[in-house]
C-alpha positions in Angstrom: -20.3 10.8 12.0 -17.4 8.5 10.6 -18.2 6.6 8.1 -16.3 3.6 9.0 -15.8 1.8 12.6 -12.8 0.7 13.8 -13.7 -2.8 12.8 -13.8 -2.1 9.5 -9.8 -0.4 9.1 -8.1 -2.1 6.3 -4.4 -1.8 6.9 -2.8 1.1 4.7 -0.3 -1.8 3.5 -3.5 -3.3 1.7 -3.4 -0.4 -0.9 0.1 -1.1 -2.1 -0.8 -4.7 -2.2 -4.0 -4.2 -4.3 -2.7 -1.9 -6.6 0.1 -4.4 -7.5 -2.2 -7.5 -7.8 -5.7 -8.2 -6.0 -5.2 -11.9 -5.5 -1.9 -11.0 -3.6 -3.9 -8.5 -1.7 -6.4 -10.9 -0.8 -4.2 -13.6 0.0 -2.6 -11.6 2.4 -5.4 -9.6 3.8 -8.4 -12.3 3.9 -6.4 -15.6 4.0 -3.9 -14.1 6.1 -1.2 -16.2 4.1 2.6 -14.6 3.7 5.5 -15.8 2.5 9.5 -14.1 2.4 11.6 -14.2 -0.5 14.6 -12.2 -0.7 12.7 -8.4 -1.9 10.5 -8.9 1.3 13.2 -9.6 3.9 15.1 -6.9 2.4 12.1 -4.5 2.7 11.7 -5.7 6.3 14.9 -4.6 7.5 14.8 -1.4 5.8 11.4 -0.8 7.8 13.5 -2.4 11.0 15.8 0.3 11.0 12.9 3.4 10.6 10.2 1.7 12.5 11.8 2.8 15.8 9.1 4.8 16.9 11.6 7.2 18.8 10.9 10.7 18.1 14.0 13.7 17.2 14.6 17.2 16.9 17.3 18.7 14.0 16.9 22.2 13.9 13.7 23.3 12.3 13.0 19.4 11.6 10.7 17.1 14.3 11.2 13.5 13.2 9.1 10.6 14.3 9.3 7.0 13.3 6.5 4.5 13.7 3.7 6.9 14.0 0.3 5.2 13.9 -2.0 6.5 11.6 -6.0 5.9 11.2 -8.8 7.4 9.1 -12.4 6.9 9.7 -13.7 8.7 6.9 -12.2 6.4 4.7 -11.7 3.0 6.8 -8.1 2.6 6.9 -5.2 2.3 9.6 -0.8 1.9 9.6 1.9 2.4 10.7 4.1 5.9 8.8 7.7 4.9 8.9 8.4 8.1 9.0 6.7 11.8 9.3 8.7 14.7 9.4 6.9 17.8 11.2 8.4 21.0 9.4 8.5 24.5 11.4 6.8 26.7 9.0 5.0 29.9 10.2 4.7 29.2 13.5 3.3 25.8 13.4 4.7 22.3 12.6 4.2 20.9 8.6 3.5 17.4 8.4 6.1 15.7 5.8 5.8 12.0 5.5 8.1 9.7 3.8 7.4 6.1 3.2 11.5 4.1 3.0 11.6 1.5 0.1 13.8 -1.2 -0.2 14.0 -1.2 -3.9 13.7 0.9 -7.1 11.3 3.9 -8.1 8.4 1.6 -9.9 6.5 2.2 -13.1 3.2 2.3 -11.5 1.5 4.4 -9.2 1.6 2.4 -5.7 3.9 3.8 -3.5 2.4 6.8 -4.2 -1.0 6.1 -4.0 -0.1 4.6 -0.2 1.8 7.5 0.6 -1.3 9.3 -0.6 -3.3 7.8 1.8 -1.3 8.7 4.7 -1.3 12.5 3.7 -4.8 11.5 3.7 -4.5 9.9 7.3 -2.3 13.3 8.8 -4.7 15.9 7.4 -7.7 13.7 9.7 -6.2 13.1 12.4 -4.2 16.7 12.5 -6.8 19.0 10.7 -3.6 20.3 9.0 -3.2 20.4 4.7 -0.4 18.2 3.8 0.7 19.0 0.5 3.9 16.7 -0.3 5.8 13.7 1.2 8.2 11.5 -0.1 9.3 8.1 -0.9 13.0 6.4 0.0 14.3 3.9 -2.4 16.9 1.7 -0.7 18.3 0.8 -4.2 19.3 4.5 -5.3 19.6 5.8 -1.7 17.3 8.9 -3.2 14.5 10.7 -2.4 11.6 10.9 -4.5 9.2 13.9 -3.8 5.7 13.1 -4.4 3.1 16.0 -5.0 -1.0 14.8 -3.2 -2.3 16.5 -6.5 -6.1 16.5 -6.7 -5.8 13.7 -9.3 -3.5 11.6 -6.9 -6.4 12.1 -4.2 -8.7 11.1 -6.2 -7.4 7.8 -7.5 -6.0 6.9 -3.6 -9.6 7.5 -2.5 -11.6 5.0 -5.3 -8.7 2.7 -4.7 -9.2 2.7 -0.7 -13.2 1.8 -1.7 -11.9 -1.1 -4.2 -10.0 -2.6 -1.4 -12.7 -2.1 1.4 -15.2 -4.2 -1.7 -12.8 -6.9 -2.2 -12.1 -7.6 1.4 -15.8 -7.9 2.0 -16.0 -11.2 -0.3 -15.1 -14.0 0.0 -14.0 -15.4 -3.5 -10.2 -14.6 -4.2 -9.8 -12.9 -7.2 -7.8 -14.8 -10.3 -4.4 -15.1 -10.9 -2.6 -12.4 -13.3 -0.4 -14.6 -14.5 2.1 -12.1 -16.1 5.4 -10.3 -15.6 4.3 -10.0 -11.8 4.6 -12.9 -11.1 8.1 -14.1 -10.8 9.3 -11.4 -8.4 6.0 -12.0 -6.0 6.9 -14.5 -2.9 3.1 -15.9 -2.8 3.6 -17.5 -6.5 4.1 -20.9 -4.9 0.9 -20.7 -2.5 -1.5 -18.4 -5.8 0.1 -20.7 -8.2 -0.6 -18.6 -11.4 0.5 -20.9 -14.4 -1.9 -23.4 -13.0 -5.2 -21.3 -12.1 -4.7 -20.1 -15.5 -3.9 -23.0 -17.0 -7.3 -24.6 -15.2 -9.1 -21.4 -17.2 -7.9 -22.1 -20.1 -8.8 -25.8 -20.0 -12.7 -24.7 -18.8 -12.5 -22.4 -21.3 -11.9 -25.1 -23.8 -14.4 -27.5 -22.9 -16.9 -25.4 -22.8 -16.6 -24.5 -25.9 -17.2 -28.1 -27.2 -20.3 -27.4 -25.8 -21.2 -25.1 -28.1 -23.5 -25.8 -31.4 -21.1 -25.3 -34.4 
């Protein structure tokens, strides 16, 4: 019995969004607001060129591009931009790799969404998938990402963190750091002033306060 219906799929693009800030993720994902700056529009060529969904065959190598991908066990559907099915002992090795438009980042959230669609393939397949890997655009290198049981792990609580946050209806706060800057919803979150507004609350209630 599934433990999620189809009405309840979070897109697998919500993971990468959450793990990099929850108010962007819910912006995006509950008030259905997006903006382009110049790292988006990049990134959305990059997935123009991949998203193809035209399938090939280079010698022990299947490609496909665009393949749609759906989990009910954890609530969660997308779009691969590419899996590579690898010929191994008779059968074909699902190998997916997710194309980035930038650098390799300092935290977890490529990986974590390529997690998920290991995660996604081993459902829908019944087959283990053990590694994938992530494109940078920037260094035109692959990055070979292990699904260790500790990667699994984290992807799985943060697929339950999303599917929690989606179900409210409060947006979370504004980080108001180093994220900021480089994020193209700063001018609809408008962090300097949300934070500005806590500080300020923060403030007068403390004249409240007996001395």
């Amino acid at each position: 019995m599934p433990e999620y219906s189809e009405e309840d799929f979070i897109q697998l693009s919500a993971l990468q969004h959450y793990s990099y800030c929850p108010r962007q993720c819910a912006l995006i994902h509950l008030d259905m607001v997006w903006s382009e700056n110049v790292f988006t529009a990049e990134g959305r060529l990059l997935h123009d060129k991949v998203d193809s969904g035209k399938t090939e065959i280079r010698g022990n190598v299947k490609t496909a591009t665009g393949l749609r991908l759906c989990s009910f066990r954890h609530g969660v559907s997308g779009t691969a931009d590419v899996v590579e099915f690898h010929h191994q002992n008779g059968g074909w090795l699902p190998f997916p790799v997710e194309y980035k438009h930038g650098r390799p980042k300092k935290h977890d959230s490529d990986r974590l969404q390529l997690c998920m669609q290991a995660l996604c393939l081993e459902e829908m397949l019944s087959v283990a998938v053990p590694r994938g890997a992530l494109f940078y655009g920037k260094t035109r290198r692959r990055e070979e990402v292990e699904f260790s049981e500790e990667l699994r792990s984290e992807t799985v609580a943060l697929v339950r963190d999303v599917h929690v946050l989606l179900r409210q209806t409060v947006l979370p706060p504004p980080a108001d750091d180093e994220r900021c800057p480089g994020c193209s919803l700063s001018d609809v979150c408008l962090p300097h002033l949300h934070a500005g507004g806590r500080r300020v609350a923060s403030y007068l209630n403390s004249l409240w306060k007996e001395p």
